[in-house]
C-alpha positions as CSV (number, residue, x, y, z in Angstrom):
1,X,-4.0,16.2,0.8
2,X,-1.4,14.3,-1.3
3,X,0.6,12.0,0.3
4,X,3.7,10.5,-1.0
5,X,4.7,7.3,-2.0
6,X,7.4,4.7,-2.1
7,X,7.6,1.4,-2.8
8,X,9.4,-1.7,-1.1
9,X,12.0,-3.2,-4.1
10,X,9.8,-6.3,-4.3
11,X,6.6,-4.4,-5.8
12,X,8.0,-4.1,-9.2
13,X,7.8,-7.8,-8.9
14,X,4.8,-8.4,-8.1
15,X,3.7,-5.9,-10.3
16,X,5.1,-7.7,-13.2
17,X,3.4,-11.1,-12.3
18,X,0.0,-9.4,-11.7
19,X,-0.1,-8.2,-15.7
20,X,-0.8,-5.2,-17.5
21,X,-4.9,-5.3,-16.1
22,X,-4.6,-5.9,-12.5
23,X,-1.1,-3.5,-11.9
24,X,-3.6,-0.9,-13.7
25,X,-6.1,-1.8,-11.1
26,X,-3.9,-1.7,-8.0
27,X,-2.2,1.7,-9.5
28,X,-5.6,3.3,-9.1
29,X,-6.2,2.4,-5.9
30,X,-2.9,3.5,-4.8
31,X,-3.4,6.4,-6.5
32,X,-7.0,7.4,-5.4
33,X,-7.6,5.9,-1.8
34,X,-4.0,6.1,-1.1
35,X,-1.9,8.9,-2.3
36,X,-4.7,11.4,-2.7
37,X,-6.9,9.7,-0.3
38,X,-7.3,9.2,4.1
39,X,-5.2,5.9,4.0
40,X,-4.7,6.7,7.6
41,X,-8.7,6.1,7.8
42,X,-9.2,3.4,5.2
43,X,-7.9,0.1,4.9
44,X,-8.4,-2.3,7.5
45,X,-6.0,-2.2,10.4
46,X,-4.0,-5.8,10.4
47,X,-2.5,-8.1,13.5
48,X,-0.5,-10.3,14.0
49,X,3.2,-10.3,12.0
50,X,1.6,-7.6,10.6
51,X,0.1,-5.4,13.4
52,X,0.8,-1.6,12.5
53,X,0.1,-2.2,9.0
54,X,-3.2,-1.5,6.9
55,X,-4.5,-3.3,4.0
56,X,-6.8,-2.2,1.1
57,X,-7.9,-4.5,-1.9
58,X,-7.9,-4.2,-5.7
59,X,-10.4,-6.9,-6.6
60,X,-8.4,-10.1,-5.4
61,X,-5.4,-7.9,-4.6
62,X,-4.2,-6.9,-1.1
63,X,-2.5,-4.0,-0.9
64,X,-0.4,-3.9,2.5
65,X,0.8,-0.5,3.7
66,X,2.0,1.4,6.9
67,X,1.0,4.9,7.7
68,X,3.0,7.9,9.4
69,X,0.8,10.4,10.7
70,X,3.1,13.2,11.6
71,X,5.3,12.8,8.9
72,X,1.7,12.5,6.3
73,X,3.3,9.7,5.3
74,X,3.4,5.3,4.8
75,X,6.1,3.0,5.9
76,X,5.9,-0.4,5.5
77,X,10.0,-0.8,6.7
78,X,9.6,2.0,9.6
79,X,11.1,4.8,7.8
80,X,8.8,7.4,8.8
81,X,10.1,9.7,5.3
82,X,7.7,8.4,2.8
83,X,4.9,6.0,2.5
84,X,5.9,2.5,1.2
85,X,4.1,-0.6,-0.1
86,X,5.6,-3.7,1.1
87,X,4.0,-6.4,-1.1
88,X,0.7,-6.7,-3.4
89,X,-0.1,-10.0,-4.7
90,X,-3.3,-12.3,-4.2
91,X,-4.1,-13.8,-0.9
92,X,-2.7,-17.3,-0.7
């Protein structure tokens, strides 16, 4: 099942600092494990600040998401409309 996507404002950002290699990276994994994938299944469930969130990695790159069951859909913000990616960038 497809699921659909959208992104928090500051992912274009990070994007853009990643470069033209590793955004092509994290765009597939978004694209197979997430959007077309179980991303209520996969990932690894977070805690803390973070508690209700999921991550997957890209290589060195975390990918941080929240997902809505009923609606089939991700949420980092708690819209439960459309799935959202709140931040990617390497783990400091």
């Amino acid at each position: 099942m497809t699921w659909t996507v959208r992104y928090h404002p500051e992912v274009a950002d990070d994007m853009r600092l990643l470069g033209s290699a590793e955004a092509a990276r994290v765009m597939g994994v978004i694209e197979g494990r997430i959007r077309l994938g179980e991303p209520d299944k996969l990932g690894k469930p977070l805690t803390g600040d973070l508690a209700g969130c999921r991550r997957m990695r890209a290589g060195a790159i975390r990918i941080v998401y929240r997902v809505h069951p009923r609606s089939r859909s991700l949420d980092s913000g708690g819209r439960p409309a459309a799935r959202e990616l709140n931040s990617i960038g390497e783990r400091v």
